[in-house]
N, C-alpha and C positions, 0 to 999 in steps of 0.2 A: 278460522277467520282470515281474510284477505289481506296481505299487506296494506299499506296506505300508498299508494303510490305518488303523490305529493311530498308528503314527507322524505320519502328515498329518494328521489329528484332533486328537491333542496341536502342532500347529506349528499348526494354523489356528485353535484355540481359542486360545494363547498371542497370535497375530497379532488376533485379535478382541478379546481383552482389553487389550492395549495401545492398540488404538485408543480404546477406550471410555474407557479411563483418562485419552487425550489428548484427552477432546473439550473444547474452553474452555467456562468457563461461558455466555459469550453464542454458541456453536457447535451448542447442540439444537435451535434453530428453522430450521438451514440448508436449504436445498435439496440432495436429493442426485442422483447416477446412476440412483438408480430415481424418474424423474419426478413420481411423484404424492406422493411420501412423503419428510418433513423425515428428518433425524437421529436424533429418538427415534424414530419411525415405524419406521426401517430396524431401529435395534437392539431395537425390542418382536418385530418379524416376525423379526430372527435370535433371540432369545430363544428365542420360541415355535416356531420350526421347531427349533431343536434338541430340545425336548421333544417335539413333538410326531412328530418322527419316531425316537423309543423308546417312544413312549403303547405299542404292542403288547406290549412287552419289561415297562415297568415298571407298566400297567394306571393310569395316571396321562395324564389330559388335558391338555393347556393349558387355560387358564384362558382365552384369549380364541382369536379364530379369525388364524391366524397370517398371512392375507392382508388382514382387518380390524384393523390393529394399531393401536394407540391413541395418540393425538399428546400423549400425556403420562409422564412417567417416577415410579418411585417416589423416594421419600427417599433412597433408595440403591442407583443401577442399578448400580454395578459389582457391591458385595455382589450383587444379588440375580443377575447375568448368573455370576459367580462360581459361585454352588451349582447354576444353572441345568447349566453345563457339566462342574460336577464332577459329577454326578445322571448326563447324558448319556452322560460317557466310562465311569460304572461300567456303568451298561447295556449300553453295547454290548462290553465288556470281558467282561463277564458269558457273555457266551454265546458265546466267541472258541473256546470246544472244541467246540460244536453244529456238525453238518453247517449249519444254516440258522436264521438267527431270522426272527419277523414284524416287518413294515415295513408301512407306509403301501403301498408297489411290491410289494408281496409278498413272500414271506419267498425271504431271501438269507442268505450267509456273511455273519456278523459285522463279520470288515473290511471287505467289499462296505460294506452298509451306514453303519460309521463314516467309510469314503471320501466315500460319498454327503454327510453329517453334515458333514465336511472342505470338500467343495467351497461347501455353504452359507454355513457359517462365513467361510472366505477369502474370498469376494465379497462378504461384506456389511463385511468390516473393509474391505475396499479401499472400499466405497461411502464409507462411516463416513471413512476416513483420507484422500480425497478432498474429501469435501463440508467437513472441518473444516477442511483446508489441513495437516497434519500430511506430514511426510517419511517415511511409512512405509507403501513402495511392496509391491505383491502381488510376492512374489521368483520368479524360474524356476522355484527348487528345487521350492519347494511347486507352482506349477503345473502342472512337469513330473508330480510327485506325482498332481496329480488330473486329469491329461489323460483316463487311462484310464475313469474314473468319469463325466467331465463326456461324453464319447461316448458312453457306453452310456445316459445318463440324461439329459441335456440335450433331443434332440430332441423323444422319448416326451412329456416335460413340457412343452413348448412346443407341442407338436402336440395333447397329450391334454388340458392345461389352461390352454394360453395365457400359462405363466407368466413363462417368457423371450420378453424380444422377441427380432427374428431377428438375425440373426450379423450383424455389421458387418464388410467387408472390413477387409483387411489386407493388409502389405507381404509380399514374398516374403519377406523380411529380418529378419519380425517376430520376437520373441524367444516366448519359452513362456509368460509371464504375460501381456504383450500378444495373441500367439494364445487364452488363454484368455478374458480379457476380453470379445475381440472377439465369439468362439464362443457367451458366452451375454448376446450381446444389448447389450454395454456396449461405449462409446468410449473407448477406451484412452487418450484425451489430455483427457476428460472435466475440465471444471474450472469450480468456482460460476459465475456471471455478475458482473461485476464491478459 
């Protein structure tokens, strides 16, 4: 049976806002899991990918390019990460009765694409709830959530644009967020340098 890709959207945007909300004041210059990009970095690139992957639905751009994201924050990135996400889930919300909406990937079912939206979000709070030291680990539940999504769309993206690095092994043993981690490119035991 198919994940609910609604449901994981609301759990990874919730997991993505509480990380934001944790990050300490001296925690946005951090290094994080995605090599080249501090803290704010990671959370402008999830900002802007969550818009940017409903630009089709809402005919609204990001404002910057979501792989070039800006190593600065506004006056108020929770507020502004906040309406960001609420903008995103009515979008894809929106068209949950449509055979298919457009995407970035082409047009797909609604949930398809908030799963997609889902798995973004949850990697980048783990990036975010890592790099700041925060105890607020990527759980099974939601992983298991977007196993399905991250198979169908992880490689294509990595293959078609370089965006994940490649899969890091893992234990036979490995649990479902650690299998995901690994899957698209991140070290599951990933931790600042001291």
């Amino acid at each position: 049976m198919a994940a609910d890709g609604f449901a994981a959207l609301k759990q990874a945007h919730d997991y993505l806002l509480s990380t934001v909300r944790g990050i300490p004041q001296d925690g946005w210059g951090n290094a994080t899991p995605c090599s080249e990009w501090t803290v704010r970095q990671v959370l402008n690139h999830a900002r802007l990918d969550q818009q940017g992957l409903v630009m089709q639905i809402t005919g609204v751009q990001p404002a910057q390019d979501p792989f070039e994201p800006a190593d600065a924050v506004s006056a108020d990135p929770v507020g502004e990460l906040e309406l960001v996400l609420r903008d995103a889930s009515a979008a894809w919300t929106s068209g949950q009765d449509a055979d298919s909406v457009p995407t970035p990937m082409g047009p797909m079912p609604a949930h398809l694409g908030a799963a997609a939206a889902a798995l973004d979000a949850a990697l980048h709070a783990w990036d975010i709830a890592r790099a700041t030291g925060q105890d607020l680990p990527l759980t099974d539940e939601l992983a298991e959530a977007l196993e399905e999504i991250a198979g169908n769309l992880v490689d294509f993206v990595r293959d078609s644009f370089g965006k994940y690095a490649p899969a890091v092994p893992t234990a036979t043993t490995a649990g479902a967020a650690e299998r995901l981690l690994a899957f698209t490119g991140r070290d599951p035991n990933w931790a600042p340098a001291a």
